[in-house]
N, C-alpha and C positions, 0 to 999 in steps of 0.2 A: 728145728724150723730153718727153713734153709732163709738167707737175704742175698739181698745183691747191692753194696756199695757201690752208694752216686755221691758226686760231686756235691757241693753248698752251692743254692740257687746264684750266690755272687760268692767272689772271694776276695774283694776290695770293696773298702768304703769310699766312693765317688767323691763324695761332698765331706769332708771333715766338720761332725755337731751331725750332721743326718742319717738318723738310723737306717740298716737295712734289713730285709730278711736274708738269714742263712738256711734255714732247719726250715721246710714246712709240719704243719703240726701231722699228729696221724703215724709217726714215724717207733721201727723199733729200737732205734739207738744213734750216736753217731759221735764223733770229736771235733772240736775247733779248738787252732794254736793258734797262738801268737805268737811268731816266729821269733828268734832270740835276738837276732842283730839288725839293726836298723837297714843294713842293704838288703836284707831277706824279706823285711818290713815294706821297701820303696819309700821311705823317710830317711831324713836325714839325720836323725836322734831315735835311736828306738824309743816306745809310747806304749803305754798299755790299752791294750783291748778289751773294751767296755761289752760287757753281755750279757741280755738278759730273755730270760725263757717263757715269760709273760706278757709282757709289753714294751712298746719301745725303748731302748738302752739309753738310757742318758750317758753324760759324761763325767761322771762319777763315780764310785762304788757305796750304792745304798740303796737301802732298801731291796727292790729285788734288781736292781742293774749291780751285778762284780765287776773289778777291775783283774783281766789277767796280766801279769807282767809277764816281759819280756820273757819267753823261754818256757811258760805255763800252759798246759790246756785244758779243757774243760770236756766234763762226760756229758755229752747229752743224755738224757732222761728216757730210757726204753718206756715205750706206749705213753710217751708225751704229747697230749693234747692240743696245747699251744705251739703259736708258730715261734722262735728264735731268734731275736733280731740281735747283731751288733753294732758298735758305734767307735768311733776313732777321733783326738783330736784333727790329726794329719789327714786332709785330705789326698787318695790313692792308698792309704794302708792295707797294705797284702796282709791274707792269714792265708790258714790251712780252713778246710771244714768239710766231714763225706758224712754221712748219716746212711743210715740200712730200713 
């Protein structure tokens, strides 16, 4: 099956505490980092990147919202349904994120 990787609808969290969409649902696969060092982050202390593939990502790691640390990514879920959101404490926080 052939794909075409695209970009995560955002790759920063605007507002620090407010979720975003990365991943729309529908999709066959895809990765989001959390980049290792706080200048690759746009923070000034790296922070981990809250995300969750069900519903809105709190800031925390429970339930279904994880925490990735610095330097961690995550598989998106091939023929995942649900949309993807993540959350940051730092308002501006860069990742990575392309889905297929």
């Amino acid at each position: 099956m052939a794909v075409t990787p695209t970009p995560g609808t955002v790759t920063v969290v605007a507002a620090g505490g407010t979720p975003v969409v990365v991943i729309p649902a529908g999709i066959n696969g895809g990765i989001i980092t959390n980049p290792l060092l706080a200048s690759d982050q746009s923070v000034s202390s790296a922070e981990p990147l809250y995300v969750n593939p069900i519903s809105n990502a709190a800031l925390y790691g429970y339930g279904t919202t994880f925490a990735l640390q610095p330097g961690q990514s995550w598989d998106v879920i091939p023929g995942q349904t649900t949309q993807t959101t993540v959350n940051a404490t730092t308002s501006g926080h860069t990742f990575t994120a392309v889905y297929w």
